[in-house]
Legacy VTK file of the C-alpha trace (Angstrom):
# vtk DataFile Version 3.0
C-alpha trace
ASCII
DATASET POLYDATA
POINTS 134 float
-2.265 28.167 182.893
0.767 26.659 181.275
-0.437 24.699 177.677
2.395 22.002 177.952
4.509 20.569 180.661
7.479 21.505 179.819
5.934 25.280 180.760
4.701 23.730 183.911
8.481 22.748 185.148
9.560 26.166 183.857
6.809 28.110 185.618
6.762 29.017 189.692
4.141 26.610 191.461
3.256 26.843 194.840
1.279 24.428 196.589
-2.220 25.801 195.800
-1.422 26.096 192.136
-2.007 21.852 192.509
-5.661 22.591 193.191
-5.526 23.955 189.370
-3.162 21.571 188.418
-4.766 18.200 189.579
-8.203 19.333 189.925
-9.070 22.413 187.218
-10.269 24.186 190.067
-10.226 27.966 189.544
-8.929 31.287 191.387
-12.895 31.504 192.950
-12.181 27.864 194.363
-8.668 28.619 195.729
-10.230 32.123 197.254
-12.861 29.897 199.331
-10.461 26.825 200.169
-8.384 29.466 201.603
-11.179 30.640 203.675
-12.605 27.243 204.538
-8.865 26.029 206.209
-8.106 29.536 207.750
-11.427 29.398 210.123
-10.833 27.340 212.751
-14.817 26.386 212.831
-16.561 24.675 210.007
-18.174 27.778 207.784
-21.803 27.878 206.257
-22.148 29.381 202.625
-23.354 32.389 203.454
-20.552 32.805 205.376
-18.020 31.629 202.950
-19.492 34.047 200.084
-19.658 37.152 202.259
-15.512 36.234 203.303
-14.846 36.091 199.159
-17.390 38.802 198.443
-19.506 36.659 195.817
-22.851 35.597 195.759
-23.674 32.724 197.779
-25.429 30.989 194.549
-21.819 31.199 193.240
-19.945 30.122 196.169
-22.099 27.186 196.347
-21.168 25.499 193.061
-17.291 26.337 193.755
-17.807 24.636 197.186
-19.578 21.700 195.144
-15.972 21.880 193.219
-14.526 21.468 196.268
-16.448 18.399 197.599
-16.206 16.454 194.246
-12.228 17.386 194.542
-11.728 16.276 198.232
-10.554 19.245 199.181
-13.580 19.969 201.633
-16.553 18.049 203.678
-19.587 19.045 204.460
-21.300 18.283 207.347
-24.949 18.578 208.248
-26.027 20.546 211.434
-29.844 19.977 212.999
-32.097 22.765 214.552
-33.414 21.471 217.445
-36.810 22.625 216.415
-36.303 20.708 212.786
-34.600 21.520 210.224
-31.249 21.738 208.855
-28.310 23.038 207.342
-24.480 22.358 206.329
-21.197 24.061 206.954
-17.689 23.000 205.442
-14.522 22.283 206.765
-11.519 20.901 205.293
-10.442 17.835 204.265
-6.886 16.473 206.350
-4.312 17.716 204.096
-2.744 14.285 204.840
-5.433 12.850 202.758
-6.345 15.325 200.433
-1.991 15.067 199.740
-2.178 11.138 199.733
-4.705 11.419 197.092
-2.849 13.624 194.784
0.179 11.805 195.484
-1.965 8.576 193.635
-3.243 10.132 191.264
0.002 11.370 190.172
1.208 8.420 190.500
-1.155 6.978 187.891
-0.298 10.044 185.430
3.347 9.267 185.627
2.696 4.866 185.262
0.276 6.663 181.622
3.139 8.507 180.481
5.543 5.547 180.902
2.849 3.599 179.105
2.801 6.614 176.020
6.061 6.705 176.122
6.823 3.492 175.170
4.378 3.089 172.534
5.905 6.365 170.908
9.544 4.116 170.931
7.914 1.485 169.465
6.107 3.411 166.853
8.920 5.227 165.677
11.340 2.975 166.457
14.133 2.676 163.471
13.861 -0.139 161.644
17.138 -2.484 161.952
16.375 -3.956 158.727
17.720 -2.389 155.539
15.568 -1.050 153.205
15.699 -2.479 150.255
16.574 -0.523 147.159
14.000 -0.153 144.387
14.044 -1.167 140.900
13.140 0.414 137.960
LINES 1 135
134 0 1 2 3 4 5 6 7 8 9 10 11 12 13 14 15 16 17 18 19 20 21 22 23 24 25 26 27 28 29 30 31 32 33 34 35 36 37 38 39 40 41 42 43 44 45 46 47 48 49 50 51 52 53 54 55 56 57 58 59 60 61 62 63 64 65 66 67 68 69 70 71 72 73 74 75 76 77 78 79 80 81 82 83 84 85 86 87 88 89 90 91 92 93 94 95 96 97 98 99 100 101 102 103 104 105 106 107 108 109 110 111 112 113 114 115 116 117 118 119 120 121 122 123 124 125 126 127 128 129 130 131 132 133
């Protein structure tokens, strides 16, 4: 991961590297995204971990990355006889891209912000200084 940005606009991106970008998420999150929108039916955990080859204990919390992200829903599915349990599907990449588009949106309106109190800070001073006596 790049340490400053102008590394980021030198480095390659493609479209999942914004899941690390805007969200932190990590290679294990990208790995069961990918799985989650390649399915055409929503997924379980089990099913998701035995795709990546992790333990579903592991897959669970990246999945929990997911949902906090937007990137994924999960959805609830009832036994007829009782019971429960959930499966994921994807978020509508319209969405999931209309929320990165904001939030970028408020990073770039920030940096305006910073930079403007860095030209004020060290903003030259138009007034002469005046010379000391001794």
């Amino acid at each position: 991961m790049p340490d400053s940005m102008a590394e980021y606009l030198r480095a390659d991106m493609d479209c999942e590297g914004l899941l690390e970008c805007f969200h932190g998420l990590t290679d294990l999150d990208r790995d069961c995204f990918t799985v989650v929108v390649d399915h055409d039916d929503a997924l379980t955990v089990d099913e998701i971990a035995e795709e990546v080859d992790r333990e579903r204990s592991t897959v669970y919390r990246s999945l929990q990355r997911l949902l906090q992200a937007g990137f994924v829903q999960k959805e609830q599915v009832n036994y007829e006889q009782g019971g429960y349990y959930h499966v994921f599907r994807p978020t509508d990449p319209d969405v999931v891209a209309d929320e990165m588009q904001r939030m970028l949106n408020d990073w770039y309106a920030k940096m305006g912000q910073l930079i403007g109190e860095f030209r004020t800070k060290y903003e030259p001073s138009d007034q002469p200084t005046a010379a000391v006596e001794g």
